[in-house]
Backbone as CSV, one residue per row, in Angstrom:
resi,resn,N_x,N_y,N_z,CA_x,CA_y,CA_z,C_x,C_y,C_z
1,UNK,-24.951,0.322,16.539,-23.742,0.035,15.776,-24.082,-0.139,14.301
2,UNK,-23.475,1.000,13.852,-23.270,0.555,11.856,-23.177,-0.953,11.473
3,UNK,-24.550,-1.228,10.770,-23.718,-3.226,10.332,-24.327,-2.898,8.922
4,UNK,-23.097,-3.356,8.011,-23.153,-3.264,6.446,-23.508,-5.136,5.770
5,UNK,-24.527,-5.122,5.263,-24.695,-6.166,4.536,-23.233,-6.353,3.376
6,UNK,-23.069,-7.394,2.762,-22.338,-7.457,1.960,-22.611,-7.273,0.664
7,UNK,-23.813,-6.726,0.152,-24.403,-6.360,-0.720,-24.351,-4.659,-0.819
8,UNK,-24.237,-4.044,0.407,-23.992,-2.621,0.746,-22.417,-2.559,0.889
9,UNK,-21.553,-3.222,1.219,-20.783,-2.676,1.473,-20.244,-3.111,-0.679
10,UNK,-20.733,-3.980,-1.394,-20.495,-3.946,-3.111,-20.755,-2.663,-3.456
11,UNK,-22.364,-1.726,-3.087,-21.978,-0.974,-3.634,-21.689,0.056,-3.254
12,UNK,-21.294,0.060,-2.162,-20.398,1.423,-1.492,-19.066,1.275,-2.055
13,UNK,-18.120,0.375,-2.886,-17.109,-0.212,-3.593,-17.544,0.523,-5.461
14,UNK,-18.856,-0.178,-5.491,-19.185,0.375,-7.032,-19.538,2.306,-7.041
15,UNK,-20.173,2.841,-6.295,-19.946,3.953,-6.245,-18.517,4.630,-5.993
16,UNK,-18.064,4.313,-5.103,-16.297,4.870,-5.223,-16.051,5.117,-6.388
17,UNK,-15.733,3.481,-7.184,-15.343,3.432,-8.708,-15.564,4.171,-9.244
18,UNK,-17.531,4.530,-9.387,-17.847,5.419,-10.226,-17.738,6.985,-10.558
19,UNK,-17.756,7.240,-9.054,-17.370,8.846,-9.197,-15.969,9.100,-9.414
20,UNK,-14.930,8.148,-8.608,-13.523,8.435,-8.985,-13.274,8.032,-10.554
21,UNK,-13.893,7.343,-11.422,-13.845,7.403,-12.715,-13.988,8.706,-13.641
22,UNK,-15.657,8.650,-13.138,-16.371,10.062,-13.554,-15.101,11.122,-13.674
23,UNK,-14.613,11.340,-12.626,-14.111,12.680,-11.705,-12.524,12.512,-12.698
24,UNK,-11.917,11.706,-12.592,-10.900,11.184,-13.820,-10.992,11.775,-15.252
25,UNK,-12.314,11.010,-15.609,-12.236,11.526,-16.874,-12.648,12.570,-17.436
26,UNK,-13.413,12.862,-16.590,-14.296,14.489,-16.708,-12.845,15.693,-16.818
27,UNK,-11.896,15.635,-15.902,-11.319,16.490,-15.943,-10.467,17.376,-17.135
28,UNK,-9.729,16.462,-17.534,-9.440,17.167,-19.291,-10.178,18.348,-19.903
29,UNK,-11.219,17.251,-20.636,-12.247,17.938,-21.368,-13.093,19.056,-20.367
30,UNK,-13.124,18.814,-18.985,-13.822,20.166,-17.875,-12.852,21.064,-18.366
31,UNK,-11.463,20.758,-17.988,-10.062,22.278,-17.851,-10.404,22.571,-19.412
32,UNK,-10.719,21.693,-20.768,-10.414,22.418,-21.599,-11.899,22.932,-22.333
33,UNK,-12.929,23.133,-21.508,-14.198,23.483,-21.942,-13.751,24.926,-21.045
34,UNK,-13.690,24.904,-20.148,-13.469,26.291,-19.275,-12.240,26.930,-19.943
35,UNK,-11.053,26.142,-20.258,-10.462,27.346,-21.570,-10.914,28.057,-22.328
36,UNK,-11.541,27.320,-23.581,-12.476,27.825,-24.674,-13.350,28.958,-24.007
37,UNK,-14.071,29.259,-22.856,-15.076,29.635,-22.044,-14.144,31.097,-21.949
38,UNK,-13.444,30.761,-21.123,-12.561,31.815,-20.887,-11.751,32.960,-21.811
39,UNK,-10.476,31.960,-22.204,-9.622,32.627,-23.139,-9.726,32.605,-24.227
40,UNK,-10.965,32.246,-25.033,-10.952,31.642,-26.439,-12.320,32.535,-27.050
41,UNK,-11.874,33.046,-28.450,-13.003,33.517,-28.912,-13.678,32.585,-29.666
42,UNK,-14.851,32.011,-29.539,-15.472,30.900,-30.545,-16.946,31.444,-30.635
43,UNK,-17.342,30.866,-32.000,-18.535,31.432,-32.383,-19.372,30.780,-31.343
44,UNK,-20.556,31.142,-31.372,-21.885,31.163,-30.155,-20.801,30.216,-29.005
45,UNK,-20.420,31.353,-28.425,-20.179,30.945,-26.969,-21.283,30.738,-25.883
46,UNK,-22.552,31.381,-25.940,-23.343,30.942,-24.929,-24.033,30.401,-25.320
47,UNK,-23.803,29.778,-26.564,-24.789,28.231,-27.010,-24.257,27.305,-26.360
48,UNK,-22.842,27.538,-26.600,-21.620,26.501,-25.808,-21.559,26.237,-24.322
49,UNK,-22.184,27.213,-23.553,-22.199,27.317,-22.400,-23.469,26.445,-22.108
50,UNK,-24.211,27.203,-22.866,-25.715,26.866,-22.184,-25.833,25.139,-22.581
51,UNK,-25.389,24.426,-23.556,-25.202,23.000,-23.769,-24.434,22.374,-22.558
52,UNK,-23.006,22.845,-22.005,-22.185,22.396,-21.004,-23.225,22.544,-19.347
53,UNK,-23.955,23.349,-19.223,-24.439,23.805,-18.766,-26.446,23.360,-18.459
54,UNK,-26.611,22.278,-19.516,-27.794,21.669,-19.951,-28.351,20.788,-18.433
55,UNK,-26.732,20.235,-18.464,-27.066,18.431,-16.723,-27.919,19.446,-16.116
56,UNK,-27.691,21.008,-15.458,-27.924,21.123,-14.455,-28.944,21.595,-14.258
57,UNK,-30.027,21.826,-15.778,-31.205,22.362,-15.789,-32.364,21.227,-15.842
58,UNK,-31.815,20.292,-16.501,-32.608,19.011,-17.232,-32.663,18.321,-15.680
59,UNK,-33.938,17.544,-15.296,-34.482,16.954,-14.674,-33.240,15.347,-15.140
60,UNK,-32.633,14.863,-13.603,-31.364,13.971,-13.906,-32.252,12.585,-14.937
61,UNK,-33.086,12.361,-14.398,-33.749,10.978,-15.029,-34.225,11.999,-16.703
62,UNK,-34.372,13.051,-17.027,-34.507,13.405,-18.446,-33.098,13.104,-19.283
63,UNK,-32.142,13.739,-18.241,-30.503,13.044,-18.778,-30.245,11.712,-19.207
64,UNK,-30.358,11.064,-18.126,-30.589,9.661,-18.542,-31.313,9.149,-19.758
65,UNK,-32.444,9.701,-19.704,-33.061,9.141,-20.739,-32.345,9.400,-21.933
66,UNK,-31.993,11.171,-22.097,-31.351,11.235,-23.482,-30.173,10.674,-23.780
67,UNK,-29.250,10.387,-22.605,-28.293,8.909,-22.676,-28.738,7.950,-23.431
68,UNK,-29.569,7.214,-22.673,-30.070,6.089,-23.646,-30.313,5.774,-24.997
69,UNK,-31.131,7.115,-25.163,-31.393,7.305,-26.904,-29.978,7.328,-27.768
70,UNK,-29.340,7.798,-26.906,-27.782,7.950,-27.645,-26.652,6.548,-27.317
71,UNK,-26.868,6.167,-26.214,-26.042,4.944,-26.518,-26.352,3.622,-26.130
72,UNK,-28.111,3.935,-27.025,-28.816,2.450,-27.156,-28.296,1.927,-28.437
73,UNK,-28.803,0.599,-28.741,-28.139,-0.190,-30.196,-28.995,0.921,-31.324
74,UNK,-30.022,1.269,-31.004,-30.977,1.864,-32.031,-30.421,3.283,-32.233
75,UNK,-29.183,3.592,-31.428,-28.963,5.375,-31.237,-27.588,5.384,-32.104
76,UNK,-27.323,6.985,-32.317,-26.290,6.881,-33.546,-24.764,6.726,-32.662
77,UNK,-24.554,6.722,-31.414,-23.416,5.931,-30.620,-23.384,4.470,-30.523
78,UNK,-24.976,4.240,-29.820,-24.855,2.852,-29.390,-24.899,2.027,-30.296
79,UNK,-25.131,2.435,-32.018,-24.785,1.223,-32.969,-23.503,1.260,-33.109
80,UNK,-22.591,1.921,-32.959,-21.389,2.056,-33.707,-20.935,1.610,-32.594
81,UNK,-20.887,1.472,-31.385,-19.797,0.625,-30.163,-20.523,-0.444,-30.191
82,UNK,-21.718,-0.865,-30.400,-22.530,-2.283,-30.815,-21.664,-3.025,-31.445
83,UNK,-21.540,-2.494,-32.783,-20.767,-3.282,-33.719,-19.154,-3.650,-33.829
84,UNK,-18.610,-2.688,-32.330,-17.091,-2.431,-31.965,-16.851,-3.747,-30.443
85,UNK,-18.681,-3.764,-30.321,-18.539,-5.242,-29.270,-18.751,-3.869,-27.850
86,UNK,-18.566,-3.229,-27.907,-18.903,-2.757,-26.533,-19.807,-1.662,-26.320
87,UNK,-20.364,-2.215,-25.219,-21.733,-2.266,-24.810,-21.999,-1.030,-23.672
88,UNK,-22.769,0.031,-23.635,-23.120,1.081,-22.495,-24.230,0.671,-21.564
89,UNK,-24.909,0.351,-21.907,-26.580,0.736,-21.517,-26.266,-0.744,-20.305
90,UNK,-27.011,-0.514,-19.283,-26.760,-1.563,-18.143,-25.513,-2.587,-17.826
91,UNK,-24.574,-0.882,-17.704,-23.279,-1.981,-17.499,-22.487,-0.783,-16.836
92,UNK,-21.174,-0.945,-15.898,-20.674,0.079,-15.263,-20.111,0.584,-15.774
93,UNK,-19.941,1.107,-17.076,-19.447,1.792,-18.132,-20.451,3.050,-18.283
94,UNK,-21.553,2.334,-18.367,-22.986,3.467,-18.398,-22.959,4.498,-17.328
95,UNK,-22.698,3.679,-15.814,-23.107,4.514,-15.045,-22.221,5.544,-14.573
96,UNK,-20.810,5.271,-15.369,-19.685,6.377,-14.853,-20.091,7.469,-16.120
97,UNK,-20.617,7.304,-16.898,-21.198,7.872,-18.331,-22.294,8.985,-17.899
98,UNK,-22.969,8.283,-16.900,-24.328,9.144,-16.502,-23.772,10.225,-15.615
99,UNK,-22.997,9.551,-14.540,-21.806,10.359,-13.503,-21.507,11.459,-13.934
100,UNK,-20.750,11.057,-15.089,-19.686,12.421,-15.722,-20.137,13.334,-16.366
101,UNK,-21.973,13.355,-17.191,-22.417,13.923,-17.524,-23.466,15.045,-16.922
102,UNK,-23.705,14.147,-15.649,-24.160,15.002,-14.506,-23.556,16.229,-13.709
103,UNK,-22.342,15.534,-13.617,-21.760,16.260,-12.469,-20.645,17.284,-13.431
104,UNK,-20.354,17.305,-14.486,-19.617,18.049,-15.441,-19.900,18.964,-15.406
105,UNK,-20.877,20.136,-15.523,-21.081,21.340,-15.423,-20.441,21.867,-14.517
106,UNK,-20.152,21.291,-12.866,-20.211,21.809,-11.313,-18.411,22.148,-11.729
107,UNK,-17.936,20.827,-12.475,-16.568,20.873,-12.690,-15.973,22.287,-13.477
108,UNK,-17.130,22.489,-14.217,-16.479,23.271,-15.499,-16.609,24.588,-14.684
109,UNK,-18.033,24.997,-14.002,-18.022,26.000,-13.546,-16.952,26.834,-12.551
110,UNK,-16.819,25.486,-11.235,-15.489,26.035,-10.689,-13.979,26.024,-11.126
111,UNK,-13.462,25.393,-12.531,-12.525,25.163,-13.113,-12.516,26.837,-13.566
112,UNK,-13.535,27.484,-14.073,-13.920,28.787,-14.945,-13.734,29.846,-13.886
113,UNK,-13.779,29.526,-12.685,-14.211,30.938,-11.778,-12.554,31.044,-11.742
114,UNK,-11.865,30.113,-11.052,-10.454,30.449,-11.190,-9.791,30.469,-11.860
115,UNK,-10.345,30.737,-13.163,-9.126,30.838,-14.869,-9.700,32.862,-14.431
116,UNK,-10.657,32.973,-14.242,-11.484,34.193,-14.375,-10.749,34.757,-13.524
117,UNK,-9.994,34.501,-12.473,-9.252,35.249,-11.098,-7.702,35.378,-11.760
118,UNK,-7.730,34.979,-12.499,-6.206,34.862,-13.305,-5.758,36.591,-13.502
119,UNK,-4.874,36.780,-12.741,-4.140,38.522,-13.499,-3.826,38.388,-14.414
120,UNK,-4.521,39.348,-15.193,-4.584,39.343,-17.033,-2.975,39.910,-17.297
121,UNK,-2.438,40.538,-16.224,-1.184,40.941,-16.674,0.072,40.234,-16.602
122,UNK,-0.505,38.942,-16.049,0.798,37.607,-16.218,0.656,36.924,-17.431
123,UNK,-0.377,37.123,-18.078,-0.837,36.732,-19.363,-0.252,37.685,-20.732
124,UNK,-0.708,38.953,-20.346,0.608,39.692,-21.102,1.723,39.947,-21.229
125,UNK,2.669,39.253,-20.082,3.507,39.566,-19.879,4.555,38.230,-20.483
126,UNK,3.637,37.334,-20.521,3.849,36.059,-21.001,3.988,36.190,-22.449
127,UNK,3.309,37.269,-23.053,2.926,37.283,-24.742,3.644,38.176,-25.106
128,UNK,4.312,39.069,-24.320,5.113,39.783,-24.787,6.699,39.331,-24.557
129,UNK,6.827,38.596,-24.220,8.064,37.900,-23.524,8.465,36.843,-24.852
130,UNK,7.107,36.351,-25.558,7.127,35.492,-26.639,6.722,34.184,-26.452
131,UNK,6.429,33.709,-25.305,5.786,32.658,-24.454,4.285,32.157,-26.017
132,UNK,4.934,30.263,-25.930,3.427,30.165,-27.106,2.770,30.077,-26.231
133,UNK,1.547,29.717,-26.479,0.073,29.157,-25.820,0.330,27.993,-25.195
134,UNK,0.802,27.416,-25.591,0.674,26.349,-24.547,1.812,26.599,-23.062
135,UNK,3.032,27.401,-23.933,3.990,27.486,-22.731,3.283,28.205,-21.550
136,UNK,2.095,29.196,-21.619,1.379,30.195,-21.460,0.459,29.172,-20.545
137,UNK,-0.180,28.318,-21.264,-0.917,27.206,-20.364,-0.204,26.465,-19.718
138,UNK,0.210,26.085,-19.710,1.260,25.172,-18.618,2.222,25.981,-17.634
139,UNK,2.494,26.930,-17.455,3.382,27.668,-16.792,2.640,28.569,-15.891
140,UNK,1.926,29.565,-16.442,0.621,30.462,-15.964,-0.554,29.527,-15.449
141,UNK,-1.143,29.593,-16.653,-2.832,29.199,-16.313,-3.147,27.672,-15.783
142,UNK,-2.522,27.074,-15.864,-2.384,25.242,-15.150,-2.126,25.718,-13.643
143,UNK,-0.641,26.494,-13.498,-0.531,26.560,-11.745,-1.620,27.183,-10.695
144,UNK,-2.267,28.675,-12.131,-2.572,29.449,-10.835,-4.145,29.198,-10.954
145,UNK,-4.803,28.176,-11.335,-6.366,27.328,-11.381,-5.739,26.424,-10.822
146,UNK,-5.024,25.466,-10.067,-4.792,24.392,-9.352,-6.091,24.069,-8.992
147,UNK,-5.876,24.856,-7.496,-7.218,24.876,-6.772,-8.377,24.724,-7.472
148,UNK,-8.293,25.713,-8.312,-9.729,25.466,-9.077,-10.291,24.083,-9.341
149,UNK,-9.398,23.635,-10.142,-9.307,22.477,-10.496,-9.653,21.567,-9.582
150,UNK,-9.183,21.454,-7.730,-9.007,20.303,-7.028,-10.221,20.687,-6.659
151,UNK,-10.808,21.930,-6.384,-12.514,21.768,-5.689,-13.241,21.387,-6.848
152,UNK,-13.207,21.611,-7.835,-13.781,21.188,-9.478,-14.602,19.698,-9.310
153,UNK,-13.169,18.793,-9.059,-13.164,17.370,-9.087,-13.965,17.100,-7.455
154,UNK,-13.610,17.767,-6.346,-13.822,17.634,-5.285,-15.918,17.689,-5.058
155,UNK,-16.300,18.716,-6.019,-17.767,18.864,-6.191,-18.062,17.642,-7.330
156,UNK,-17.362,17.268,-8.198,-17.960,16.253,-9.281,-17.301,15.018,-8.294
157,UNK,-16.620,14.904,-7.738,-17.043,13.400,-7.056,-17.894,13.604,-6.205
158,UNK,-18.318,14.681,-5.388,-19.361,14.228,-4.015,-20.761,14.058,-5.286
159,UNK,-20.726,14.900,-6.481,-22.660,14.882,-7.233,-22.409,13.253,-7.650
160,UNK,-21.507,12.523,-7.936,-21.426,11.404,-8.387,-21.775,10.672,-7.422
161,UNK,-21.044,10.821,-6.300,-21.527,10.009,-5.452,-23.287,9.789,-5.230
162,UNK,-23.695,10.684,-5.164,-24.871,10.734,-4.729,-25.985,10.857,-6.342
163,UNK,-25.401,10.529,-7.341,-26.490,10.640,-8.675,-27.181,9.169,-8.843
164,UNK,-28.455,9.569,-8.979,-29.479,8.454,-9.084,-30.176,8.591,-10.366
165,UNK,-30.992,9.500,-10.409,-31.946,9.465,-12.036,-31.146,8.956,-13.112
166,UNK,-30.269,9.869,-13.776,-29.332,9.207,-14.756,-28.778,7.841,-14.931
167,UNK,-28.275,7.454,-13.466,-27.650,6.440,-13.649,-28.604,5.272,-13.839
168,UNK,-29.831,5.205,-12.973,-30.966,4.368,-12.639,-31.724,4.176,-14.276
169,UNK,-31.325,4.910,-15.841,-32.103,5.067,-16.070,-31.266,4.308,-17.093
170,UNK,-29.782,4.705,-17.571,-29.456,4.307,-18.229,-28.249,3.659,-18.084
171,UNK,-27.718,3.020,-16.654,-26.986,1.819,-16.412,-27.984,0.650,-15.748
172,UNK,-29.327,0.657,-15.410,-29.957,-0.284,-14.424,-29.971,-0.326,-12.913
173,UNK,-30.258,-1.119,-12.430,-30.079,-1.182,-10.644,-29.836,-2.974,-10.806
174,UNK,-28.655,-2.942,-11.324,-28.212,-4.515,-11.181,-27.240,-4.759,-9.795
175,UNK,-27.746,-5.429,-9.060,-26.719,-5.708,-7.574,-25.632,-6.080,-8.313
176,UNK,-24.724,-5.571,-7.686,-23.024,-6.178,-7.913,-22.639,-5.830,-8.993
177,UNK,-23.578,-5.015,-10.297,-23.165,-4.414,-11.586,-22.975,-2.894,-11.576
178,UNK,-23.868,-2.761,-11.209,-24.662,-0.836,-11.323,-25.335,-0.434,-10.264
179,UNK,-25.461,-1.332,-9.262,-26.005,-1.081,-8.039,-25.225,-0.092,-7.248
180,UNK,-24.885,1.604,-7.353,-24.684,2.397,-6.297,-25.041,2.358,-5.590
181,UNK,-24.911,3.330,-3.801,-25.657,3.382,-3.096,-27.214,3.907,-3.112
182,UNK,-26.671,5.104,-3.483,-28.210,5.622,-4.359,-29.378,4.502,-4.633
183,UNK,-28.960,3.867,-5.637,-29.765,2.847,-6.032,-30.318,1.791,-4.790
184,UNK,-29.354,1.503,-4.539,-29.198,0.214,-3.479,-30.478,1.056,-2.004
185,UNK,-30.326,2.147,-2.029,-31.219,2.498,-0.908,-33.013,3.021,-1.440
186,UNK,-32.721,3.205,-2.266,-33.843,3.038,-3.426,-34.322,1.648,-3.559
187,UNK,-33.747,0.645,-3.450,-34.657,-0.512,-3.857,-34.820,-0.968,-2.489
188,UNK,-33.625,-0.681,-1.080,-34.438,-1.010,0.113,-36.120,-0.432,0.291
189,UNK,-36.145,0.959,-0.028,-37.406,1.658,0.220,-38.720,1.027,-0.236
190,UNK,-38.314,0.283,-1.158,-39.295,0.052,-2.210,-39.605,-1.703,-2.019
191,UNK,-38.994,-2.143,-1.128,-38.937,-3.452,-0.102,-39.826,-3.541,0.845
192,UNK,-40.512,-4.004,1.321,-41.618,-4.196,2.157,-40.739,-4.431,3.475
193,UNK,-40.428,-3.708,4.587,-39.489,-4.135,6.129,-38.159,-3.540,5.820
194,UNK,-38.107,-2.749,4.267,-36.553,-2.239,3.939,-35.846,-1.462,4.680
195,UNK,-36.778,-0.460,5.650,-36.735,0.798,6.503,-34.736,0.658,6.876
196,UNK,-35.099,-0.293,7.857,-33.479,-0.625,8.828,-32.423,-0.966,7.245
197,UNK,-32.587,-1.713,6.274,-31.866,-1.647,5.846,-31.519,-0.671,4.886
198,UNK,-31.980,0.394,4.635,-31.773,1.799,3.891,-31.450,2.519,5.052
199,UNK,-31.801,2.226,5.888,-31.419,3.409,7.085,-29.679,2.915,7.325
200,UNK,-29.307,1.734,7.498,-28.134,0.963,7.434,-27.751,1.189,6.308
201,UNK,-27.701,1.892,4.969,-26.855,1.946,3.968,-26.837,3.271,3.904
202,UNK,-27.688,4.192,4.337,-27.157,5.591,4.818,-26.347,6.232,5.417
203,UNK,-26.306,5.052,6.415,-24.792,5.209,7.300,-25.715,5.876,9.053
204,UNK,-26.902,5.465,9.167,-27.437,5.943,10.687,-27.708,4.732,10.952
């Protein structure tokens, strides 16, 4: 029989949060990075890509780290929310931060495949009709990426769920703060007799 400590079942509660945050806020800026990607001519587009595109090459704990540098007190973010009173680095702010930066690419990519399936001739037909851009986005290209969109979020909450390097590096492994599961089965391992209780926060 499954038995959850009450320390496992906090952060099976703090992971939820985090990916359904992540997965929240990621989305916007995902639909409107895969615009630009798509329908938009902008200078070095596959600089643009290959930056959006960076989480998934970079080793997750290298992410993290370059988090840190950026929204430590010493980094050119983390002084300026320093001095605004709010704080990233070992706090659950960080770790939906590490989340969204991880798992953002997976979003953008499948947000992009179904702008890419779009019939270019509902798009002209839209521009010749006199339809602006946005009526064009909201009418066309919003309905017929739905889907896109819901597996988008559907892949950036399961990588959230399960992201460790990043978060471990630059929110902490504080129980009851930043303690995901991830984490939380990570510091059973690393417990001398932890076995049953990582095996119990795995869910066997």
């Amino acid at each position: 029989m499954l038995t959850l400590s009450p320390q496992d079942m906090q952060a099976i509660w703090l992971s939820a949060r985090v990916a359904i945050a992540a997965t929240i806020i990621s989305v916007p800026f995902g639909f409107a990075a895969a615009y630009l990607l798509v329908f938009v001519r902008v200078p070095a587009k596959a600089m643009l890509e290959g930056l959006i595109n960076l989480p998934l090459v970079l080793p997750p704990v290298v992410v993290g780290y370059l988090l840190l540098l950026l929204f430590g007190q010493s980094g050119p973010l983390g002084g300026l929310l320093h001095s605004l009173g709010i704080r990233v680095v070992f706090t659950l702010t960080g770790a939906v931060i590490a989340s969204a930066v991880v798992g953002f690419p997976l979003l953008v990519r499948s947000i992009r495949t179904g702008m890419e399936d779009i019939d270019k001739r509902y798009l002209q037909a839209s521009r010749t009709l006199g339809a602006r851009w946005w009526d064009t986005l909201l009418t066309i290209i919003l309905p017929l990426s739905g889907r896109a969109v819901l597996a988008g979020m559907t892949l950036m909450f399961a990588r959230s769920l399960g992201e460790f390097g990043a978060t471990i590096i630059l929110a902490g492994n504080i129980p009851g703060v930043t303690q995901t599961i991830p984490l939380a089965i990570y510091e059973y391992t690393n417990t001398p007799g932890g076995d049953r209780l990582a095996r119990g926060a795995a869910g066997q």
